[in-house]
N, CA, C and O atoms as a GROMACS GRO file, in nm:
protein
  488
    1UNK      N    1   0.701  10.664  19.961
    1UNK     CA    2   0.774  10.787  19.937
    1UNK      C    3   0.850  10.821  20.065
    1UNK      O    4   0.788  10.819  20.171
    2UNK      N    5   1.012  10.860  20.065
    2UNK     CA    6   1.078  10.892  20.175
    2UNK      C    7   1.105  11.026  20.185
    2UNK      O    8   1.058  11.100  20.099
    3UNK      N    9   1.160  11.064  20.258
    3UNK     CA   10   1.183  11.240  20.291
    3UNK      C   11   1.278  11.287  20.173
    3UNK      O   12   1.257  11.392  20.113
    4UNK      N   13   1.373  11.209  20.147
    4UNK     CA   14   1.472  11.238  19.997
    4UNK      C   15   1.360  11.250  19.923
    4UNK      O   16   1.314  11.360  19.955
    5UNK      N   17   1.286  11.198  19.838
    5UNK     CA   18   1.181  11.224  19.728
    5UNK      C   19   1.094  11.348  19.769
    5UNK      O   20   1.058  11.431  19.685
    6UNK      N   21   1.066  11.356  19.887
    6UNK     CA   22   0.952  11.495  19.923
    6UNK      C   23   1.060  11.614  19.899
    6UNK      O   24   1.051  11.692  19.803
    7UNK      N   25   1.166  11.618  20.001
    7UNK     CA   26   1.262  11.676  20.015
    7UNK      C   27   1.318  11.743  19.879
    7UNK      O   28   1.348  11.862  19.886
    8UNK      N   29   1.334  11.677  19.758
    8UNK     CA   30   1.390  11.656  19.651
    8UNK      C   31   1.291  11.710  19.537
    8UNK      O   32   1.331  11.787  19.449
    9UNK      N   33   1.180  11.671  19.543
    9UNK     CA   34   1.100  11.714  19.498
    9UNK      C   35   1.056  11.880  19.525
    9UNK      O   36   1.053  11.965  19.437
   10UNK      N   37   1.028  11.900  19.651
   10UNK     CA   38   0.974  12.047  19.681
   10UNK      C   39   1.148  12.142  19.638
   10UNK      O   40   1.140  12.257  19.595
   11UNK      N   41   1.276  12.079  19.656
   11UNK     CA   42   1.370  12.192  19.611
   11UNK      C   43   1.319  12.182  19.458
   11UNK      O   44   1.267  12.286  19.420
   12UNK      N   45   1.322  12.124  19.405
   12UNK     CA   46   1.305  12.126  19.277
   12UNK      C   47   1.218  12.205  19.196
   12UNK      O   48   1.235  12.247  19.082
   13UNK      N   49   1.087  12.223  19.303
   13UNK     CA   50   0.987  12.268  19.255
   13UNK      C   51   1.028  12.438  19.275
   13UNK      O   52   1.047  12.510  19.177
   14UNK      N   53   1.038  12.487  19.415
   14UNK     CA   54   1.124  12.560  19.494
   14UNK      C   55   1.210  12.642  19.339
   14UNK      O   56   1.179  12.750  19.290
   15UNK      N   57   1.313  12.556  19.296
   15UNK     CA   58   1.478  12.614  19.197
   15UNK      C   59   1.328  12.695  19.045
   15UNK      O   60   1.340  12.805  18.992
   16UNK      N   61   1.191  12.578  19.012
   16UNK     CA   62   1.170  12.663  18.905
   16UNK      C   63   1.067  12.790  18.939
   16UNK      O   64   1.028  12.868  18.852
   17UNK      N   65   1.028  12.799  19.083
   17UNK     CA   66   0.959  12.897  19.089
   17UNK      C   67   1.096  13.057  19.100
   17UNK      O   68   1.098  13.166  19.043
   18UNK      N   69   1.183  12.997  19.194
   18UNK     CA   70   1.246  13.084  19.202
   18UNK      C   71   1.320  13.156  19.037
   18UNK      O   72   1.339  13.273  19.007
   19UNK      N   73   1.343  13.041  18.966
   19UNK     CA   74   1.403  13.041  18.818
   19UNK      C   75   1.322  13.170  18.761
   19UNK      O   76   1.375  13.278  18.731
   20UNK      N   77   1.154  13.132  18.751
   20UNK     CA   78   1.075  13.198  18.709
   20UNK      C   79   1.099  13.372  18.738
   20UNK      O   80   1.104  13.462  18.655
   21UNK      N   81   1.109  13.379  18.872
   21UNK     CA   82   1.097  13.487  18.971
   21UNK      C   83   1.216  13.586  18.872
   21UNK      O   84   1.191  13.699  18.830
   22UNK      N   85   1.338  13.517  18.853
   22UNK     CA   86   1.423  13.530  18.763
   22UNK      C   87   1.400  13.597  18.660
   22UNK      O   88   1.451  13.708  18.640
   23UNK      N   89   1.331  13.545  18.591
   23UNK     CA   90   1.311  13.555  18.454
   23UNK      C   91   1.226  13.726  18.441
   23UNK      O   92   1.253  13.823  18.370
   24UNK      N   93   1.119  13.705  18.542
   24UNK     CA   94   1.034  13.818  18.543
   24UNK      C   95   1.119  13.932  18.599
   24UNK      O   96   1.100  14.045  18.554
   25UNK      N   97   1.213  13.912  18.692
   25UNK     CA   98   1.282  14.061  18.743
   25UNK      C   99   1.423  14.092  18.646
   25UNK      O  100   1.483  14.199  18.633
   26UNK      N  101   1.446  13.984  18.595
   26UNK     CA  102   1.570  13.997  18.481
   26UNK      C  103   1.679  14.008  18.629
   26UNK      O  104   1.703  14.115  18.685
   27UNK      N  105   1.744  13.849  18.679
   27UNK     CA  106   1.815  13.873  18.764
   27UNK      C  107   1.892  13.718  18.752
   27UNK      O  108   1.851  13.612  18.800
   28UNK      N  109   2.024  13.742  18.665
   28UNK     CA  110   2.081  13.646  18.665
   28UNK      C  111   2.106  13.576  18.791
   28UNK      O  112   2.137  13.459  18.769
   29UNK      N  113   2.103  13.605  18.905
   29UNK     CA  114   2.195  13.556  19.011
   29UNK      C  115   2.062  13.453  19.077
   29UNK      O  116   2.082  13.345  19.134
   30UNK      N  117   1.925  13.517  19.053
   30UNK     CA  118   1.794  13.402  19.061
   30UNK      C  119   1.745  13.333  18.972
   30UNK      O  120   1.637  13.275  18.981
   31UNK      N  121   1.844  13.331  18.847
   31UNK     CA  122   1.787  13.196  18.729
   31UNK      C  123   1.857  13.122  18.760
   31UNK      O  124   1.808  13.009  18.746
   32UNK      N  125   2.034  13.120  18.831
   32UNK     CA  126   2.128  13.093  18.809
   32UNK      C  127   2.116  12.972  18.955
   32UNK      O  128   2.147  12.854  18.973
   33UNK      N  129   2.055  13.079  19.036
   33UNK     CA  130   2.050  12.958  19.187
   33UNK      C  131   1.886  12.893  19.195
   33UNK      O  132   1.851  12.821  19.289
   34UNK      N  133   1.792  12.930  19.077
   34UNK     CA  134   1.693  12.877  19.052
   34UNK      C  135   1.743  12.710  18.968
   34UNK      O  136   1.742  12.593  19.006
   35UNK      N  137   1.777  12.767  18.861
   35UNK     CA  138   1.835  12.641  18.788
   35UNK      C  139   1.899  12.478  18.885
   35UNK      O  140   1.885  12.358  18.865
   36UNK      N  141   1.996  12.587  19.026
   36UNK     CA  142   2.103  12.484  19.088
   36UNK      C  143   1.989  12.404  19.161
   36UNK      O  144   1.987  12.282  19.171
   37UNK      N  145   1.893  12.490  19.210
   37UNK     CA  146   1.820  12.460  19.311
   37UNK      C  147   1.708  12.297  19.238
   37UNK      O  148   1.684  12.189  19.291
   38UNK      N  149   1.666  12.358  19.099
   38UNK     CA  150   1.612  12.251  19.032
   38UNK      C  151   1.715  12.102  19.015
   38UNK      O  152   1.665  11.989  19.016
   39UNK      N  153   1.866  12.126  18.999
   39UNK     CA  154   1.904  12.054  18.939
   39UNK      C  155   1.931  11.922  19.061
   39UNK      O  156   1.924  11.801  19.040
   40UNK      N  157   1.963  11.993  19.192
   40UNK     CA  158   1.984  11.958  19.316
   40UNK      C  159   1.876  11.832  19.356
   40UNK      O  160   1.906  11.715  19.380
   41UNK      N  161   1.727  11.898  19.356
   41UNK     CA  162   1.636  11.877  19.378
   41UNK      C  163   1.572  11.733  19.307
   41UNK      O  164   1.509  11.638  19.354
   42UNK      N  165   1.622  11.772  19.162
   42UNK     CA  166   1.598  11.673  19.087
   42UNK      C  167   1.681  11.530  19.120
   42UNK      O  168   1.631  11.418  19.123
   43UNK      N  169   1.817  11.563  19.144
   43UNK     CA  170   1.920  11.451  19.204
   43UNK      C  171   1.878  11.388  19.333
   43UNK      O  172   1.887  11.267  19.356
   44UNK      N  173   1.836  11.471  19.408
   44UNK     CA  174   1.754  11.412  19.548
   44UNK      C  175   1.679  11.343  19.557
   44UNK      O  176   1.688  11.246  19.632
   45UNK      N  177   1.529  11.380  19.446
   45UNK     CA  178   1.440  11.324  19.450
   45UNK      C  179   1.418  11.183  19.342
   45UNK      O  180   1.311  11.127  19.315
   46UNK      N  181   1.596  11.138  19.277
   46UNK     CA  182   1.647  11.044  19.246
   46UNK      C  183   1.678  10.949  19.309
   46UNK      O  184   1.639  10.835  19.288
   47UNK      N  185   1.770  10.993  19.414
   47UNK     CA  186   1.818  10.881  19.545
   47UNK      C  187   1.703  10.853  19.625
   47UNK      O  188   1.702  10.749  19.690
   48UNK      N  189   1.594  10.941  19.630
   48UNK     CA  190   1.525  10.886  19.710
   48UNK      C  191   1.466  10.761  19.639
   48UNK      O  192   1.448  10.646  19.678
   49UNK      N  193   1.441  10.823  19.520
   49UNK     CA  194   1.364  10.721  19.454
   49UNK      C  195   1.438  10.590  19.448
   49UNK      O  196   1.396  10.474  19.461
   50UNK      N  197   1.538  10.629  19.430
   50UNK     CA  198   1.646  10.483  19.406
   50UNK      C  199   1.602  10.358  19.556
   50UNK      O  200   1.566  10.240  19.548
   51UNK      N  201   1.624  10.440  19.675
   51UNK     CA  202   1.603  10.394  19.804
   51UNK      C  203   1.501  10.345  19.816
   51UNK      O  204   1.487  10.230  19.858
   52UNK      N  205   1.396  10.431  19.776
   52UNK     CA  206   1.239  10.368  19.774
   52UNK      C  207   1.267  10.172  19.683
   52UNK      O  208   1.255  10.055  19.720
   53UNK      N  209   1.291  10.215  19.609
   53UNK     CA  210   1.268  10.047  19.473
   53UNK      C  211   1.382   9.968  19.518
   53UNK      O  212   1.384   9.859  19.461
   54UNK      N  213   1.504   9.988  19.622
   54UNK     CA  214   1.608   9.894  19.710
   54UNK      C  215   1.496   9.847  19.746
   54UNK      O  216   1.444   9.744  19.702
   55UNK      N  217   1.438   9.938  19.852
   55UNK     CA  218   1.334   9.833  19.957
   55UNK      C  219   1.267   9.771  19.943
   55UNK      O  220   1.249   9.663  19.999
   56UNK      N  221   1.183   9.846  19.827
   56UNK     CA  222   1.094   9.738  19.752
   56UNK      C  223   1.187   9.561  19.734
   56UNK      O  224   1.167   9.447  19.775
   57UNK      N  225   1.281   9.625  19.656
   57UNK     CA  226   1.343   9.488  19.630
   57UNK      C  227   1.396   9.427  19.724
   57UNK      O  228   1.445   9.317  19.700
   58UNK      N  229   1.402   9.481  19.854
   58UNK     CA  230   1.428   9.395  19.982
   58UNK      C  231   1.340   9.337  20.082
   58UNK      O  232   1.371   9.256  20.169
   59UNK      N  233   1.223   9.391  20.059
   59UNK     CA  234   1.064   9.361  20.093
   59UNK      C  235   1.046   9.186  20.028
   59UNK      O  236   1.021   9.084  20.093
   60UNK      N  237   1.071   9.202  19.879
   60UNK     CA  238   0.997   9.061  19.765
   60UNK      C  239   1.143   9.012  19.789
   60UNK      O  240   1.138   8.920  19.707
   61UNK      N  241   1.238   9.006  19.827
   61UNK     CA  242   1.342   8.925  19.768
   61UNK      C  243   1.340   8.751  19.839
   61UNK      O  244   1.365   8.643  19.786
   62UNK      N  245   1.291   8.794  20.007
   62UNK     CA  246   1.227   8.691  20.084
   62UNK      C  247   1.138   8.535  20.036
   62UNK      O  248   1.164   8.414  20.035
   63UNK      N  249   1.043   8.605  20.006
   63UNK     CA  250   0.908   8.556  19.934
   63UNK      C  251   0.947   8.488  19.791
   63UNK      O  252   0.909   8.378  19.751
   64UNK      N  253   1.054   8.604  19.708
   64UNK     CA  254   1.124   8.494  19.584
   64UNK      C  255   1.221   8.364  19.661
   64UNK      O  256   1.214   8.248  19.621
   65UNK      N  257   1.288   8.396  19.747
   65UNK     CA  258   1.379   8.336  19.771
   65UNK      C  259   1.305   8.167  19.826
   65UNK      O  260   1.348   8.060  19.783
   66UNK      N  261   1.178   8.180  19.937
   66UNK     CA  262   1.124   8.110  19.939
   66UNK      C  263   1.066   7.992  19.845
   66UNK      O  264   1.066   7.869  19.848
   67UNK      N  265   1.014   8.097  19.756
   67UNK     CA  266   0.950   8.042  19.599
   67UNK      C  267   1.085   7.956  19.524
   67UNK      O  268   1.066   7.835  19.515
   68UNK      N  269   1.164   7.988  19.493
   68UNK     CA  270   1.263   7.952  19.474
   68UNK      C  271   1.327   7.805  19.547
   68UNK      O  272   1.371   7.715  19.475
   69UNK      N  273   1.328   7.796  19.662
   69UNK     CA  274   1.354   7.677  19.738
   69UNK      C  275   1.216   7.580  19.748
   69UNK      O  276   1.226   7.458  19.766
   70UNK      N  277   1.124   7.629  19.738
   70UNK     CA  278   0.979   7.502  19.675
   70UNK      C  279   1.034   7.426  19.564
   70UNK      O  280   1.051   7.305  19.551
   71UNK      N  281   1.063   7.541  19.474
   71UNK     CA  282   1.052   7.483  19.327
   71UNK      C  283   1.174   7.380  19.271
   71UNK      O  284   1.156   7.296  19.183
   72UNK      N  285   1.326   7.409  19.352
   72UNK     CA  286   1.404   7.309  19.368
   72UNK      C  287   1.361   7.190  19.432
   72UNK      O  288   1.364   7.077  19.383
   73UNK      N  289   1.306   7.236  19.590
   73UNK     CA  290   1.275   7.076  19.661
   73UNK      C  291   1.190   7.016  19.597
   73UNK      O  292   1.202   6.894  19.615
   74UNK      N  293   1.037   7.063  19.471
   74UNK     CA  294   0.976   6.973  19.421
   74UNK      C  295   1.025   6.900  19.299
   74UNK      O  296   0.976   6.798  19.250
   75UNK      N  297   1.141   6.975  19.254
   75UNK     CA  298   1.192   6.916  19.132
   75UNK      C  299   1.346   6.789  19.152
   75UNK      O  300   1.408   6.706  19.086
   76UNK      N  301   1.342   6.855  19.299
   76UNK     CA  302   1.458   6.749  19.379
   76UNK      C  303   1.326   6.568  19.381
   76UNK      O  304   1.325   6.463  19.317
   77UNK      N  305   1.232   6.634  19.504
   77UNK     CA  306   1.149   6.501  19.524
   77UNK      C  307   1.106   6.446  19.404
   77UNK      O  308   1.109   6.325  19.383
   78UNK      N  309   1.059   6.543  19.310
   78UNK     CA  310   1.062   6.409  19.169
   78UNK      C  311   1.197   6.392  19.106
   78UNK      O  312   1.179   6.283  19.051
   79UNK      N  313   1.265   6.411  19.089
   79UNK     CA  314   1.376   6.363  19.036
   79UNK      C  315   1.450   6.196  19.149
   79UNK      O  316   1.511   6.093  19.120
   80UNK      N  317   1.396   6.256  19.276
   80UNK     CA  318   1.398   6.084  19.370
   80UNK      C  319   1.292   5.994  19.350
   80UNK      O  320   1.309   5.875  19.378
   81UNK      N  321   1.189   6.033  19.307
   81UNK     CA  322   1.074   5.935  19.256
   81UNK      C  323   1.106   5.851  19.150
   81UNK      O  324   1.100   5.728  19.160
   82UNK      N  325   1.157   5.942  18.996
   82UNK     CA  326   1.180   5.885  18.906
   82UNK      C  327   1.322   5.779  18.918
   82UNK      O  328   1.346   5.667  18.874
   83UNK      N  329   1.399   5.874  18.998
   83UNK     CA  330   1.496   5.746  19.024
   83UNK      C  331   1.470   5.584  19.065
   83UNK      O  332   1.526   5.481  19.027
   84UNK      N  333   1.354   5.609  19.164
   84UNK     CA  334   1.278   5.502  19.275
   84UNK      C  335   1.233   5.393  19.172
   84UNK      O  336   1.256   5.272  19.166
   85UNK      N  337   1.153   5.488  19.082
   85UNK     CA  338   1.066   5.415  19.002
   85UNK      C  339   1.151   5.329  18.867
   85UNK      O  340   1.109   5.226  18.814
   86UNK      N  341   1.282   5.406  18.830
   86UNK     CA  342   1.370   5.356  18.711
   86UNK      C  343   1.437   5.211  18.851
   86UNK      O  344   1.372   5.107  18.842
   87UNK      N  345   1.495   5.211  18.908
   87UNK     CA  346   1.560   5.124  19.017
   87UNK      C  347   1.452   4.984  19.057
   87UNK      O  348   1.483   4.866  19.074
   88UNK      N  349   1.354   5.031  19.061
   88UNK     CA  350   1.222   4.947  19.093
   88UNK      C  351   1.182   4.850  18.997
   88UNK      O  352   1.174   4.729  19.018
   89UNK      N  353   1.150   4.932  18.853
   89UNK     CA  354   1.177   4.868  18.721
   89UNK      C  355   1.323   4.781  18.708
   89UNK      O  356   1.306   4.659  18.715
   90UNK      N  357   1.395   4.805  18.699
   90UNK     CA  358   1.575   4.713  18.657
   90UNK      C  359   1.526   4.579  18.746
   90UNK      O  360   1.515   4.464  18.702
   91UNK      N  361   1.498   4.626  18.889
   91UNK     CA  362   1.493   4.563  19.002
   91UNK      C  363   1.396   4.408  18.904
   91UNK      O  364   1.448   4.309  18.852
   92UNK      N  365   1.219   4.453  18.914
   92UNK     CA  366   1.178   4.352  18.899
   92UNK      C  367   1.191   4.287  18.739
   92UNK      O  368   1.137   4.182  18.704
   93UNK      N  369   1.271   4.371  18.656
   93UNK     CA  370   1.313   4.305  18.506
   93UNK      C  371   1.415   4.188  18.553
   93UNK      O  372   1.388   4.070  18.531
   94UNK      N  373   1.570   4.241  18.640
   94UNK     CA  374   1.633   4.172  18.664
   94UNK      C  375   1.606   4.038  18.694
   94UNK      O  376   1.668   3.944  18.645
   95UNK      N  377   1.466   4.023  18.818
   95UNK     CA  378   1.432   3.920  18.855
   95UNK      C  379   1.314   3.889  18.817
   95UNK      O  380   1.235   3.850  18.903
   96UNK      N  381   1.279   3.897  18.704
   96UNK     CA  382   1.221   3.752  18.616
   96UNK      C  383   1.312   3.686  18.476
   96UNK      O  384   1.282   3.611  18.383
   97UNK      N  385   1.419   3.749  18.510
   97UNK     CA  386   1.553   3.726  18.402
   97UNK      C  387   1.708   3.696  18.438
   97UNK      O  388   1.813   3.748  18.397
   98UNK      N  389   1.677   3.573  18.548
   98UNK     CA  390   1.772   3.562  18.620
   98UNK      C  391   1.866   3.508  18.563
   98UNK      O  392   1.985   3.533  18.585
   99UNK      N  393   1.812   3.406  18.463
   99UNK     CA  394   1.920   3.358  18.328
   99UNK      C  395   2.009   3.421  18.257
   99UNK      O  396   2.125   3.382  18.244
  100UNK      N  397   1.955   3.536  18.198
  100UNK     CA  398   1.966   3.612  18.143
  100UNK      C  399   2.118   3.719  18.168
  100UNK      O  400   2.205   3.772  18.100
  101UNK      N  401   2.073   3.702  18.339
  101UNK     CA  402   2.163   3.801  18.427
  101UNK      C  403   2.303   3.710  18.378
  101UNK      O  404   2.398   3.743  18.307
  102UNK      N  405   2.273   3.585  18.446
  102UNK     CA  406   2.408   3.500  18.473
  102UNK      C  407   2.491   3.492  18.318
  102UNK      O  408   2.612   3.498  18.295
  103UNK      N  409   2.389   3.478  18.235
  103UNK     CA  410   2.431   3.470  18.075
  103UNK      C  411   2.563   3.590  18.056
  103UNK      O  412   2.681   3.583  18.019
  104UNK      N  413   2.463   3.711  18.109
  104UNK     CA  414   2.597   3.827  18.085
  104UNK      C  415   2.699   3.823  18.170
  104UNK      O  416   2.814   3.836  18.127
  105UNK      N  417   2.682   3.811  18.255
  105UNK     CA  418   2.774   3.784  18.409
  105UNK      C  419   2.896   3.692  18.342
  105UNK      O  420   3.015   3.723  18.334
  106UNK      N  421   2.838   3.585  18.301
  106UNK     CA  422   2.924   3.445  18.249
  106UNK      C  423   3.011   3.495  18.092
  106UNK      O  424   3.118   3.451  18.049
  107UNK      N  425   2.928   3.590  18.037
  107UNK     CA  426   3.008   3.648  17.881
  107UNK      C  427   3.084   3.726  17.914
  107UNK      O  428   3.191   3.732  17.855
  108UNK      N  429   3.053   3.816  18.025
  108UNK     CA  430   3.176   3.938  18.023
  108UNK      C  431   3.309   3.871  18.169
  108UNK      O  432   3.404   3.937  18.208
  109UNK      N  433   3.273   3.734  18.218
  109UNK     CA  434   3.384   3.723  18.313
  109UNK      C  435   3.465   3.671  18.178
  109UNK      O  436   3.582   3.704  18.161
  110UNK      N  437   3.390   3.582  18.077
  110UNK     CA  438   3.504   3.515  17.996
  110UNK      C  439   3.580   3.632  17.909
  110UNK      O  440   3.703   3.637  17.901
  111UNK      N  441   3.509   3.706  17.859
  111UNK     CA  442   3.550   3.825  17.775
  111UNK      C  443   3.674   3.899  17.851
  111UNK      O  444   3.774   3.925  17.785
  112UNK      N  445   3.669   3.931  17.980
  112UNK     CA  446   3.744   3.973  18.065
  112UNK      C  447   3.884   3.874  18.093
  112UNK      O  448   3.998   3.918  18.109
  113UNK      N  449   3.835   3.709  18.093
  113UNK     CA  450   3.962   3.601  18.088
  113UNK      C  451   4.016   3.620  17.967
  113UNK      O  452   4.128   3.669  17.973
  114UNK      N  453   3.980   3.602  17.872
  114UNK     CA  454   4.033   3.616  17.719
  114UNK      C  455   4.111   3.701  17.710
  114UNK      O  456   4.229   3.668  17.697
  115UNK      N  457   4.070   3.862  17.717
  115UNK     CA  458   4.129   4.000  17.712
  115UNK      C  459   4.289   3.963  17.825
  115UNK      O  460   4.403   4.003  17.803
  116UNK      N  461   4.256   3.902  17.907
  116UNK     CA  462   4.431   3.891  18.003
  116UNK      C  463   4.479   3.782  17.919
  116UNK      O  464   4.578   3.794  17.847
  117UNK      N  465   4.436   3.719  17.924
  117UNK     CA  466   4.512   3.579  17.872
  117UNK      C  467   4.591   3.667  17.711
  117UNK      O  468   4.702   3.639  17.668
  118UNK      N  469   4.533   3.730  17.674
  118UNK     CA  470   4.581   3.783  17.507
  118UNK      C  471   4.670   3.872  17.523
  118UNK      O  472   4.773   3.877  17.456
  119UNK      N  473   4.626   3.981  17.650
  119UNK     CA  474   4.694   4.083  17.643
  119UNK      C  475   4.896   4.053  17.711
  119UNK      O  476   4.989   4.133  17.696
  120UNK      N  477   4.902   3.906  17.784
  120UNK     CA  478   5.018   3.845  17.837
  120UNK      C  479   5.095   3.805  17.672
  120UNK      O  480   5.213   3.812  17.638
  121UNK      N  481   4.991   3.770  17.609
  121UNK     CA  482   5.091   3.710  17.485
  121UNK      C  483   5.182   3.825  17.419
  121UNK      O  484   5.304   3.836  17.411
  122UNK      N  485   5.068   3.911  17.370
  122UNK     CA  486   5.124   4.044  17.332
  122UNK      C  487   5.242   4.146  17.376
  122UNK      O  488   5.256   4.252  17.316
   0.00000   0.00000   0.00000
C-alpha cells in the first residue's frame, strides 16, 4: 500500500463523513464538497492502486523473463540433439549402403545428362 491509496482512501472516507454531516445540518455546500471530496479520494486511491500492481508487475516480470529464457534454451538444446541424432542416423544408414548411395548418385547424374542433352534438341 502507497501514500496515494492511504491518502485516497482517508479523503474518501473524510468526503462521506463530511457528506453525512451534510445531510444532518441540511447544508448543500457540505454534501456538495462531501460528495467532491469522496469522488477525489476514490480516484486517488485508484492510481495508487494502479502503481501498487505496476510494481508488482515489475517485481515478477524478471523471474518470468528468466523462466522464459530456460524454456527456449531447453527446447533450443533438444531441438540440437534431435538434429545430432537424425544426422547420426542418415550418417550410419548412408554407410552400410554405399551401393546404394552411388546407385542414386549414378541415376540422377544420368537423369541430369538426359534432361540437357533433350532440353538442346528442343
Amino acid at each position: 500500500m502507497n501514500k496515494h491509496e492511504l491518502r485516497g482512501g482517508a479523503r474518501y472516507v473524510g468526503g462521506k463523513v463530511e457528506k453525512a454531516v451534510g445531510d444532518v445540518v441540511d447544508s448543500r455546500d457540505w454534501k456538495v464538497a462531501g460528495v467532491t471530496d469522496q469522488v477525489a479520494g476514490g480516484a486517488e486511491h485508484l492510481f495508487g492502486r494502479a502503481q501498487s500492481i505496476a510494481g508488482d508487475v515489475v517485481d515478477a516480470t524478471p523471474s518470468l523473463i528468466e523462466h522464459a529464457r530456460e524454456k527456449v534454451g531447453d527446447a533450443a538444446d533438444r531441438s540440437v540433439d534431435a538434429a545430432r541424432r537424425g544426422s547420426d542416423k542418415a550418417r550410419n544408414h548412408i554407410r552400410g549402403n554405399e551401393a546404394t548411395v552411388f546407385a542414386i548418385a549414378a541415376a540422377l547424374g544420368g537423369y541430369a545428362l538426359g534432361w540437357l542433352i533433350h532440353r538442346r534438341r528442343g
